[in-house]
FIZANU-567121 format. One line per 3 residues: number of its first residue (from 0); their letters; for each residue y, x, z of N, C-alpha, C. Coordinates in Angstrom, 3 decimals. Layout:
NUM = a = Y,X,Z,Y,X,Z,Y,X,Z  ...
//
This chain:
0 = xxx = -21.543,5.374,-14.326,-21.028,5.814,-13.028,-20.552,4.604,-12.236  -20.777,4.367,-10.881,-20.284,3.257,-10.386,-19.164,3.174,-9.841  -18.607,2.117,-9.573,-17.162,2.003,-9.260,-16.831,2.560,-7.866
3 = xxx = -15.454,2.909,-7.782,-15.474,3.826,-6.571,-15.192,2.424,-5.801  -15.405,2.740,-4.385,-15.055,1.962,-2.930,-14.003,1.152,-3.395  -13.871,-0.411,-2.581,-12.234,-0.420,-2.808,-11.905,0.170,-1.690
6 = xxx = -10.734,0.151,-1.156,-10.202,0.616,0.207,-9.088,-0.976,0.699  -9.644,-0.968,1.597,-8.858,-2.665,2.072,-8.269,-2.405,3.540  -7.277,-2.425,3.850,-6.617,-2.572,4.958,-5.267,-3.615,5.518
9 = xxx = -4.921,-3.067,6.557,-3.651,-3.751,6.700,-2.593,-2.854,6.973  -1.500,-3.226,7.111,0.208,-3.038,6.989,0.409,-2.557,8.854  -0.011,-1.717,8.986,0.363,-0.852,10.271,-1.662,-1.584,11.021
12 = xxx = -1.291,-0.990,12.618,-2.945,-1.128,12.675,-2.961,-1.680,13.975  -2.499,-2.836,13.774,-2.337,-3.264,15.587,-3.877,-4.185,15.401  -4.395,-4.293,16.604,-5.481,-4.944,16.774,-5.200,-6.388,17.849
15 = xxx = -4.897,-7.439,17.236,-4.875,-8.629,18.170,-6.265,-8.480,18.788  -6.270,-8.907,20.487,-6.792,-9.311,21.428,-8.128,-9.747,20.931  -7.984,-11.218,20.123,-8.975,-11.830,19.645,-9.784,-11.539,18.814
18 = xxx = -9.546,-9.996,17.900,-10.192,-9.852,17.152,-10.398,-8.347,17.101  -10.707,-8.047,18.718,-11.487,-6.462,19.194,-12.693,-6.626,18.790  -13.187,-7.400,18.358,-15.108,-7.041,18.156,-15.402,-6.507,16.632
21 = xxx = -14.464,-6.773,16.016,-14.352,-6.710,14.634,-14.237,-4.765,14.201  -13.642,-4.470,15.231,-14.115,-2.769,15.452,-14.908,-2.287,16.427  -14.699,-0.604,16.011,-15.490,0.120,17.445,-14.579,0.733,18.578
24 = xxx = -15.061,1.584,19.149,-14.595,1.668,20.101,-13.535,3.215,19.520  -12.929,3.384,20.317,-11.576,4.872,19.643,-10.813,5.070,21.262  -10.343,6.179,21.032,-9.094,6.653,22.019,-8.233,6.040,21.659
27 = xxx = -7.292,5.465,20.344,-6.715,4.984,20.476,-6.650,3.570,19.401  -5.686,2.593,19.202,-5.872,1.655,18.355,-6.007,2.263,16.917  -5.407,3.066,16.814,-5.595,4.057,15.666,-6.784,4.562,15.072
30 = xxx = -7.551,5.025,15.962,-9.095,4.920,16.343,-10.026,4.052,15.696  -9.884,2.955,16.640,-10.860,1.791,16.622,-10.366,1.586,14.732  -9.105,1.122,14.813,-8.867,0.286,13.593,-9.676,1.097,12.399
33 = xxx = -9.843,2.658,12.655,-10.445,3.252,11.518,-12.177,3.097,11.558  -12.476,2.929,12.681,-14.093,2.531,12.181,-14.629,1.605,11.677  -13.428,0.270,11.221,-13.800,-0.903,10.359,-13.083,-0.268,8.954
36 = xxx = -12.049,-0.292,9.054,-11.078,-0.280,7.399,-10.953,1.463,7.083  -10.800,2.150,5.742,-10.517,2.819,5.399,-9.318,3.233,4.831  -8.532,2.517,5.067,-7.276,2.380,4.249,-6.233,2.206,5.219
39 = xxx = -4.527,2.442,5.342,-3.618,1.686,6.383,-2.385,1.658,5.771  -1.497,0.664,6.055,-0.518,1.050,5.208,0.940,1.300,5.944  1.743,2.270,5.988,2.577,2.904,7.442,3.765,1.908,7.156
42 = xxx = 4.481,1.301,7.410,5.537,0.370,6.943,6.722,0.611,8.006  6.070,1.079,9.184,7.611,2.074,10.215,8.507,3.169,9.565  7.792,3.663,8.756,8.525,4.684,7.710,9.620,3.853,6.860
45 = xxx = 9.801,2.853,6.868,10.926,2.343,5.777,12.182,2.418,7.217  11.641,2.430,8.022,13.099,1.625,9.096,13.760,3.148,9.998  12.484,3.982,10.065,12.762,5.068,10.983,12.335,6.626,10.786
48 = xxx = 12.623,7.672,10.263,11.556,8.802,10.020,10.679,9.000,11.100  9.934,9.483,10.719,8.668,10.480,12.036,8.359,11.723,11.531  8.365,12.422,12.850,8.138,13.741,12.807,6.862,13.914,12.190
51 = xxx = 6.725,15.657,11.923,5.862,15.744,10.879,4.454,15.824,11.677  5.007,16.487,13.244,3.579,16.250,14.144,3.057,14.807,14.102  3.872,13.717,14.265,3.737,12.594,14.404,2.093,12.054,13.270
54 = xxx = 2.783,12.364,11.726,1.900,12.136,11.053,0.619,13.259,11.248  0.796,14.220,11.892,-0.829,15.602,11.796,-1.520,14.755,12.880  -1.181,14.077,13.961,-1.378,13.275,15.450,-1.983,12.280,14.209
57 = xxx = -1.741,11.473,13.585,-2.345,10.225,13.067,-3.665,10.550,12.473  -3.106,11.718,11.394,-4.298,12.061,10.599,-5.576,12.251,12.108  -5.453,13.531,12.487,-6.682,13.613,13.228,-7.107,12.877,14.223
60 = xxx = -6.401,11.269,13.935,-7.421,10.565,14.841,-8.199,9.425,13.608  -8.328,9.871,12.887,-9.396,9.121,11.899,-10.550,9.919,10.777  -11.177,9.348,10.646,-12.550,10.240,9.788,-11.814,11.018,8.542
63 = xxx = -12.447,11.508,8.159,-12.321,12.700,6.881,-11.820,11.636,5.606  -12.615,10.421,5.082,-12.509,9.879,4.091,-11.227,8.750,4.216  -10.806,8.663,5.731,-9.696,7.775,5.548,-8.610,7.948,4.953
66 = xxx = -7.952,6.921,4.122,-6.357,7.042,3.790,-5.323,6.669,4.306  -4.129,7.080,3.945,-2.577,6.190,4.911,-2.023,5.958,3.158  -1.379,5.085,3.333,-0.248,4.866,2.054,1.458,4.825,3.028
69 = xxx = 2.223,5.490,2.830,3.606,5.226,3.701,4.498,4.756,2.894  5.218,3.938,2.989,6.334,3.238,2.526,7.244,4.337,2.768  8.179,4.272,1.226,9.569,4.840,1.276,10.742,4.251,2.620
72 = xxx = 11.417,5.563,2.726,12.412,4.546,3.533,13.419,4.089,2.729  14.147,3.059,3.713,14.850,2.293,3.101,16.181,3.255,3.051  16.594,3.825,3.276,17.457,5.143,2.712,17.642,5.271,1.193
75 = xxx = 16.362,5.624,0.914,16.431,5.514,-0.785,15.783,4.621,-1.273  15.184,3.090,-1.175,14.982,1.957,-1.715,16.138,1.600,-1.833  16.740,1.053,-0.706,18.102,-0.041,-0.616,19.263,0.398,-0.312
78 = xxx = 19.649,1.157,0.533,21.015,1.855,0.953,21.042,2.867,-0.465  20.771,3.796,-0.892,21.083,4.610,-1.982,20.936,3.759,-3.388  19.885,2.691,-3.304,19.433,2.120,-4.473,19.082,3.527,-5.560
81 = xxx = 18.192,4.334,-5.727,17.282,5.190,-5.928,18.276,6.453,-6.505  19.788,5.928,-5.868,20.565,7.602,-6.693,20.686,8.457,-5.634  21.436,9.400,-5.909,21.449,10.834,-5.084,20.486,10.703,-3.968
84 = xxx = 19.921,10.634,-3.995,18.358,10.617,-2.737,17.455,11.674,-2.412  17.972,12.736,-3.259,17.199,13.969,-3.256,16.777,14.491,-2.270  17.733,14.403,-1.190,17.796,15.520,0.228,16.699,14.438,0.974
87 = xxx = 17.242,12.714,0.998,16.538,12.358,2.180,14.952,11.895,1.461  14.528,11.891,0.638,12.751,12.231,-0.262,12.361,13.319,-0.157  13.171,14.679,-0.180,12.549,15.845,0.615,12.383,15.882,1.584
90 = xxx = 13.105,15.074,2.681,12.559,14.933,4.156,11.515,14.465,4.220  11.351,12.998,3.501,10.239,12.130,3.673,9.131,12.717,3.862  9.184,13.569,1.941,7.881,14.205,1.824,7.580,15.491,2.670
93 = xxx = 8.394,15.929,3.575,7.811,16.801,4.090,7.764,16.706,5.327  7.924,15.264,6.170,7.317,14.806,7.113,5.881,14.121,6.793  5.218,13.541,5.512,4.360,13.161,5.224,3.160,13.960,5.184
96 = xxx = 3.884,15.315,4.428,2.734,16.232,4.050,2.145,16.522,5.576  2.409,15.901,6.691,1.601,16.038,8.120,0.069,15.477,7.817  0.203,14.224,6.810,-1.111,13.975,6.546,-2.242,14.721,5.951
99 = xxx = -1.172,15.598,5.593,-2.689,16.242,4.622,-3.393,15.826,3.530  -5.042,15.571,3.017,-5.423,14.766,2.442,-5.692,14.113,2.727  -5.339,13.274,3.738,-5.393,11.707,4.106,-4.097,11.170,3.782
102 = xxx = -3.099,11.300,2.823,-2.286,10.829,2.276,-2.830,10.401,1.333  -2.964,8.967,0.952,-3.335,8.096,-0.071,-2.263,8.206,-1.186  -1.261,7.798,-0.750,-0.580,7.172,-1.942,0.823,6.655,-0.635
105 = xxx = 2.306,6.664,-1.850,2.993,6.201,-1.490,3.704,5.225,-2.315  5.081,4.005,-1.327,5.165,2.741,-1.642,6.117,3.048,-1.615  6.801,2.298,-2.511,8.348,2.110,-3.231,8.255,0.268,-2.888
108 = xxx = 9.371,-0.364,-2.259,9.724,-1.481,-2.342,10.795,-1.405,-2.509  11.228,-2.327,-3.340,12.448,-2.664,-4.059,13.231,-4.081,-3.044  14.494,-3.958,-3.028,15.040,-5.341,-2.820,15.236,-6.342,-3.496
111 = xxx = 15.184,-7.400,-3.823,14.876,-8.656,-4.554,16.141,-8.633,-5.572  17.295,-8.190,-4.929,18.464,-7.978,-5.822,18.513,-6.670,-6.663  17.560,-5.590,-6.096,17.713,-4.295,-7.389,16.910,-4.928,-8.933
114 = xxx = 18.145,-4.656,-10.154,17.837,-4.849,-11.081,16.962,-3.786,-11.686  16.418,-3.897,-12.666,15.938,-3.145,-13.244,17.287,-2.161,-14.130  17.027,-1.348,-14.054,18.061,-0.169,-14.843,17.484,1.226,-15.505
117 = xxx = 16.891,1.041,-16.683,15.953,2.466,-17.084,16.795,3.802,-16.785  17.821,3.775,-16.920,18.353,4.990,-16.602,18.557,5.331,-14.611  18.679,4.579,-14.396,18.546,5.043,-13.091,16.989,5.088,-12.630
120 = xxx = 15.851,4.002,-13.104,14.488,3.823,-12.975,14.060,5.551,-12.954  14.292,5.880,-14.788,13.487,6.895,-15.064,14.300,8.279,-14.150  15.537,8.103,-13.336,16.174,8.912,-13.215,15.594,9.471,-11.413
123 = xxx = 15.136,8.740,-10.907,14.517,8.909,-9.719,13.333,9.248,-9.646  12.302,8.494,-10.795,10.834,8.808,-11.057,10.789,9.790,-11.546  11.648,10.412,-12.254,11.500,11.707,-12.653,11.780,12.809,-11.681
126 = xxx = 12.734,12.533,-10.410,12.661,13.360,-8.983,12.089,12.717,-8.559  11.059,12.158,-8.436,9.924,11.839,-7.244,8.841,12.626,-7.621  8.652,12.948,-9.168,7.465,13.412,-10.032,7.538,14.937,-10.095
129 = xxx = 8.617,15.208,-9.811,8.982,16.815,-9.632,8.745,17.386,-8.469  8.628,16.175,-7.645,8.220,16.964,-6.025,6.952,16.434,-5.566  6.810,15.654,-5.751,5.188,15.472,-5.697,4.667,14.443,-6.888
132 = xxx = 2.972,15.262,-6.825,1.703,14.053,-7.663,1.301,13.367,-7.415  1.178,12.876,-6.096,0.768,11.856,-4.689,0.912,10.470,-5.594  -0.277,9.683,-5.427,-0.303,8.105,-6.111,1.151,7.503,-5.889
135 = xxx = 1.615,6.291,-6.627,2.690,5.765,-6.078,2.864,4.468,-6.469  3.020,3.540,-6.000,3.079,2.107,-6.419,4.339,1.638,-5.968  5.259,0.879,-6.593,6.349,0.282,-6.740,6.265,-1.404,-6.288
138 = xxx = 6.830,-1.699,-5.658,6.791,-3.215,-5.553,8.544,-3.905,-5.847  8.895,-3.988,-6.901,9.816,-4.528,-7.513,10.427,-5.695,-7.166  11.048,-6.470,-6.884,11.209,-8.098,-6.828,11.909,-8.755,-7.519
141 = xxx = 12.973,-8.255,-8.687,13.583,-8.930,-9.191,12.766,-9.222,-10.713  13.186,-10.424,-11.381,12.658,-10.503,-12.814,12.304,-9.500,-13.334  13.495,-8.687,-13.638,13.664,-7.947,-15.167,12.768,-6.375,-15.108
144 = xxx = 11.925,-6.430,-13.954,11.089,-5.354,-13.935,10.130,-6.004,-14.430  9.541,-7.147,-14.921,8.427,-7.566,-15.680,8.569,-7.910,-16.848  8.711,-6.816,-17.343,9.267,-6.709,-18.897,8.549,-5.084,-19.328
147 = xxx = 8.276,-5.909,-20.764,7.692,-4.439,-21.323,8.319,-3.151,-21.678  9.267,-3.194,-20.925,10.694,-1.757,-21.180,10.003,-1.405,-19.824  10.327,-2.193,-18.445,9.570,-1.547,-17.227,8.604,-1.394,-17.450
150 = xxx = 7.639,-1.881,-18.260,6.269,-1.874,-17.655,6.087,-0.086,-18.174  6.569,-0.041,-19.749,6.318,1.490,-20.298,6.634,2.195,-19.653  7.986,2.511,-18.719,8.646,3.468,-18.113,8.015,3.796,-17.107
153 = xxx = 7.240,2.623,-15.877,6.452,2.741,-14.831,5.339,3.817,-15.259  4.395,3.597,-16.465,3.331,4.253,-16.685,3.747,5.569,-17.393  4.645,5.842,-18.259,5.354,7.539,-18.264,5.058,8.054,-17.461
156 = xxx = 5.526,7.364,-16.340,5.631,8.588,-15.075,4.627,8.415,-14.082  3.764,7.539,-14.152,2.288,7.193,-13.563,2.595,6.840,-12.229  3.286,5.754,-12.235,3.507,4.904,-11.011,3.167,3.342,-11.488
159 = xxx = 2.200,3.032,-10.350,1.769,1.525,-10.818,2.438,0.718,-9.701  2.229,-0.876,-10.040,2.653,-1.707,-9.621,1.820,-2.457,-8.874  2.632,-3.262,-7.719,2.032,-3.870,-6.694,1.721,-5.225,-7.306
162 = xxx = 0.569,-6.009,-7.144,0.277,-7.433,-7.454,1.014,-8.163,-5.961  1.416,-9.134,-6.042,2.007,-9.471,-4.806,1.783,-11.004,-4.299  1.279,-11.082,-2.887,1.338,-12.567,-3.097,1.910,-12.783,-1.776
165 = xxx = 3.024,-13.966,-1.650,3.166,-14.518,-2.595,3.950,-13.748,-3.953  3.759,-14.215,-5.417,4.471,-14.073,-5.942,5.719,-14.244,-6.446  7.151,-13.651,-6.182,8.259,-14.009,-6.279,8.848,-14.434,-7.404
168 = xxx = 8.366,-13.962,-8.668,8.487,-14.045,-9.918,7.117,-13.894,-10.800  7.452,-14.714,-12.447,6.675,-14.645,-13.088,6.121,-13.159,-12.820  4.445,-12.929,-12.919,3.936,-11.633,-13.066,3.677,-10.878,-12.250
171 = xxx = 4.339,-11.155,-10.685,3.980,-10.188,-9.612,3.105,-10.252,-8.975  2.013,-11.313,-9.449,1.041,-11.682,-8.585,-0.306,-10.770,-10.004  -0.028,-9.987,-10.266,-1.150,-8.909,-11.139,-0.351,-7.548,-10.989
174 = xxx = -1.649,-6.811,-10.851,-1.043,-5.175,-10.891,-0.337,-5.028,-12.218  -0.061,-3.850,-12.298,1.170,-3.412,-13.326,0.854,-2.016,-13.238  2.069,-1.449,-14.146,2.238,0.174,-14.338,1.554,0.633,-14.563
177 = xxx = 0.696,2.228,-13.915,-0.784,2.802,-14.110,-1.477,2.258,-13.719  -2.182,2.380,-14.568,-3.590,1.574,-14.762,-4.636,2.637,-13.500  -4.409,3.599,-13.389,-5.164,4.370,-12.450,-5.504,3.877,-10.817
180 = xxx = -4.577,3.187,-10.256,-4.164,2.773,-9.432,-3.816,1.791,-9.410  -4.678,0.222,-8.859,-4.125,-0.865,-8.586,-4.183,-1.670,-7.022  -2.695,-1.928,-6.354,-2.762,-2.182,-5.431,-2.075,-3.197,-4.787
183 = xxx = -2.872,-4.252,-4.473,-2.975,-6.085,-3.762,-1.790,-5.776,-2.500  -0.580,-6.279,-2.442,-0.317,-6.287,-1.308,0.103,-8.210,-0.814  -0.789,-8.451,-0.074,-0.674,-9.741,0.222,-0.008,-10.246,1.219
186 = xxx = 1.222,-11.213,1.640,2.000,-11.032,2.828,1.897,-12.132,3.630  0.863,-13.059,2.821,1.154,-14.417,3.492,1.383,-15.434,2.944  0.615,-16.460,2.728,1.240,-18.215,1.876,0.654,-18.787,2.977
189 = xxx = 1.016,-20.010,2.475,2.495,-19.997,2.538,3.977,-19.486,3.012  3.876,-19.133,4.402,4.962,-18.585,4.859,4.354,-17.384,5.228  4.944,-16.008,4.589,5.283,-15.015,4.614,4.910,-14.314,5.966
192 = xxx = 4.010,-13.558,5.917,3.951,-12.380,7.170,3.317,-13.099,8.477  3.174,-14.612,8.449,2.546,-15.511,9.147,1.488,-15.946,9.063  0.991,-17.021,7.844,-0.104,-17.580,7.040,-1.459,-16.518,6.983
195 = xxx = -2.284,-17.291,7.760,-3.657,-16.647,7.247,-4.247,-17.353,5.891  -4.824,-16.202,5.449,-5.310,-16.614,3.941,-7.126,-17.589,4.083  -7.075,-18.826,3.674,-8.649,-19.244,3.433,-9.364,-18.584,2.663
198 = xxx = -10.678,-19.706,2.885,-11.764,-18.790,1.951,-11.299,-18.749,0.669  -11.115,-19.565,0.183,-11.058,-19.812,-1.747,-10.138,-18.953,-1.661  -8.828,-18.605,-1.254,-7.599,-18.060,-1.463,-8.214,-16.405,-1.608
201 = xxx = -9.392,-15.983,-0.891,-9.653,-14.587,-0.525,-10.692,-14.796,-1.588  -11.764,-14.928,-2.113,-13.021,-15.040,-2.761,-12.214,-15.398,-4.479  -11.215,-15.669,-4.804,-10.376,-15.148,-5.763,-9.762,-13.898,-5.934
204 = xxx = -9.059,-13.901,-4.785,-9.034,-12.116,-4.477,-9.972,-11.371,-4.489  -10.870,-11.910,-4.830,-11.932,-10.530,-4.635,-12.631,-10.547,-5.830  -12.410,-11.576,-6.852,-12.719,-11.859,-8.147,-11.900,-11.236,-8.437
207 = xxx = -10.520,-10.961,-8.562,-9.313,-10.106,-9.210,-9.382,-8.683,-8.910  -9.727,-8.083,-7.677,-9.951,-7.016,-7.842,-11.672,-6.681,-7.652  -12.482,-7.125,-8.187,-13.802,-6.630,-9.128,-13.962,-6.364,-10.599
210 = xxx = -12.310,-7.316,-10.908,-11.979,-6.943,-12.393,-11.211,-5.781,-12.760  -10.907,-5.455,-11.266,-10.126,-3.494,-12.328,-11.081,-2.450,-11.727  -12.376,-2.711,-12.427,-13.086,-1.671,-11.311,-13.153,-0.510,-11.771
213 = xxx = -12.342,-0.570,-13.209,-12.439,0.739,-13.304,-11.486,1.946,-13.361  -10.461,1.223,-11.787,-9.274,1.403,-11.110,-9.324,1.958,-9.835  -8.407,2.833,-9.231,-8.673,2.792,-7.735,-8.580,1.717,-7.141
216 = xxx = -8.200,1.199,-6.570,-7.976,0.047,-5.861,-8.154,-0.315,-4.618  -6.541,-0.707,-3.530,-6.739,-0.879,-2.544,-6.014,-2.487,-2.417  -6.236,-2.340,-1.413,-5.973,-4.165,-0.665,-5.359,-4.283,0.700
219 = xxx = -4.273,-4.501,0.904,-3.524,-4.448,2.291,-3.054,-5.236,2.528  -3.532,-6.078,3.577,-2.948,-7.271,3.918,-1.752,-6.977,5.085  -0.550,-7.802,4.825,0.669,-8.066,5.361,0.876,-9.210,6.385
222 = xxx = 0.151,-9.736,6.102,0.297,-11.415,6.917,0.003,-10.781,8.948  0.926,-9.848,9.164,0.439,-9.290,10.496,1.367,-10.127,11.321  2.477,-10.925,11.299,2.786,-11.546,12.383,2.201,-12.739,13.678
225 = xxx = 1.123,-12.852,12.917,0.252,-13.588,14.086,-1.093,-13.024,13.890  -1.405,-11.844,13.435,-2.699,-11.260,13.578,-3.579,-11.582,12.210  -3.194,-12.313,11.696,-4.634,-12.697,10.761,-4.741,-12.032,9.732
228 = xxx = -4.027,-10.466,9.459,-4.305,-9.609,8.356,-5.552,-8.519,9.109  -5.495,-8.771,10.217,-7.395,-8.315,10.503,-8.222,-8.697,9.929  -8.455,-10.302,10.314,-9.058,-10.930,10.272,-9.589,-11.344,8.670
231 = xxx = -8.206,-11.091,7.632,-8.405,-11.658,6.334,-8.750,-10.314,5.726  -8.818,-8.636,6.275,-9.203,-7.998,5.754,-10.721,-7.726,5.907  -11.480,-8.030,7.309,-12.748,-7.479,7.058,-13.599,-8.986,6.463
234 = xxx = -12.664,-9.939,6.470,-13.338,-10.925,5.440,-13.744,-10.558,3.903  -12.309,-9.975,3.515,-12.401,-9.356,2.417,-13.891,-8.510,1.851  -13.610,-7.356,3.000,-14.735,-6.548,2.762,-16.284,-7.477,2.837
237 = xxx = -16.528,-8.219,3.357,-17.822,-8.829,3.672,-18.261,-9.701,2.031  -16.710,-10.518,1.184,-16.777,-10.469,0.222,-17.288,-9.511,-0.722  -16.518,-8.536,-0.591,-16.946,-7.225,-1.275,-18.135,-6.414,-0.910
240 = xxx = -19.128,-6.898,-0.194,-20.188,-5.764,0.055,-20.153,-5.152,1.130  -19.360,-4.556,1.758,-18.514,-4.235,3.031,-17.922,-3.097,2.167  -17.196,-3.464,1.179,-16.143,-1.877,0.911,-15.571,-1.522,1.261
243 = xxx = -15.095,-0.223,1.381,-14.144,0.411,1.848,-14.103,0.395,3.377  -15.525,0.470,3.735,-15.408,1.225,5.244,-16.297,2.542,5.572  -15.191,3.145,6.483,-14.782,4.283,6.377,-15.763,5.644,6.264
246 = xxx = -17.368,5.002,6.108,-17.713,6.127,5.524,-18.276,6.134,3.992  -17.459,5.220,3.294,-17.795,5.404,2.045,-17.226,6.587,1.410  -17.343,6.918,-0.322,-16.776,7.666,-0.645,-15.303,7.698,-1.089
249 = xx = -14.582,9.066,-0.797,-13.337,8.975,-0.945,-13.384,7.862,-2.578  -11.775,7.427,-2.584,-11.876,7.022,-3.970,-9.774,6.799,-3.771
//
């Protein structure tokens, strides 16, 4: 059986100026951005909720096979640090469920200072797992989540881990957790959310994820403060074959 699509995108879907040709044409940027990439990743959701029309409005302006991944808010990442969070993750998820099945998967980022703590870890994953099955990837930052106590607890509850680059610590630069699901979030090297990625830097990336192919696997580039996570994503794909555009198969 062959490997499914990857799905490669970027971290919200703005289209710099310079690099309109690289899509088609849409009603809105929302639009266009979906007739190159299949994938997006919502990252306004950590700072602000949106209504649930908000997300049904997103979904139906992109094809059938597209995905969204939405970041947790920071409510229950960092202000709660993952306790009593119950009420505001039932909001989340039921402003999300606007997507429909164009909900990919959702993102857990951690603050660089949350330690690892199995009892509080397994104590949230186990209310996240009770209210929904929806993919979920964790992006951790401190050490002591790269340890084989996290790594078991992540995959219990079938939440995988973000490969990250740059990498902050030993290990974050390879997926983790479930193995079902592995997902690249790249932000920028040298400097962070700025840095466009070269060739060699991407054509490794694309050697690393041809090696979990028998993974979902998406790719979202972060480096959006001067535009070049367009640019380093449909590179990507051209690496890859042109995967993960948008009328491949779901995966």
């Amino acid at each position: 059986m062959p490997a499914a699509p990857v799905r490669i995108g970027c971290a919200g879907w703005s289209i710099p100026g310079r690099y309109a040709a690289l899509t088609g044409e849409g009603e809105s940027m929302l639009a266009r951005y979906a007739t190159r990439f299949s994938a997006v990743e919502i990252n306004s959701s950590f700072y602000r909720p949106h209504q649930q029309r908000t997300y049904e409005r997103w979904a139906a302006s992109v094809p059938a096979g597209f995905r969204f991944s939405v970041k947790l808010p920071k409510a229950v990442s960092h202000d709660a640090a993952l306790r009593g969070c119950g009420p505001a993750l039932d909001r989340f998820l039921e402003e999300t469920a606007g997507l429909g099945r164009r909900l990919g998967g959702l993102l857990l980022q951690l603050p660089p200072s949350h330690a690892f703590d199995a009892r509080v870890a397994a104590g949230f994953f186990g209310l996240l797992r009770r209210r929904t099955d929806t993919p979920v990837v964790c992006e951790p930052r401190h050490a002591s989540w790269f340890t084989p106590q996290a790594e078991a607890l992540l995959g219990r509850h079938s939440i995988a881990r973000v490969a990250a680059d740059p990498a902050r610590v030993a290990g974050a630069a390879r997926p983790g957790g479930d193995a079902a699901w592995r997902y690249w979030r790249w932000h920028g090297a040298p400097r962070m959310y700025y840095s466009e990625y070269d060739e060699a830097a991407l054509q490794s990336l694309a050697r690393d994820v041809a090696a979990h192919a028998g993974s979902t696997r998406w790719v979202i580039f972060d480096n959006t403060a001067h535009g070049f996570a367009i640019a380093n994503a449909a590179r990507l794909q051209d690496i890859l074959g042109g995967a993960s555009h948008p009328g491949a198969a779901d995966a």
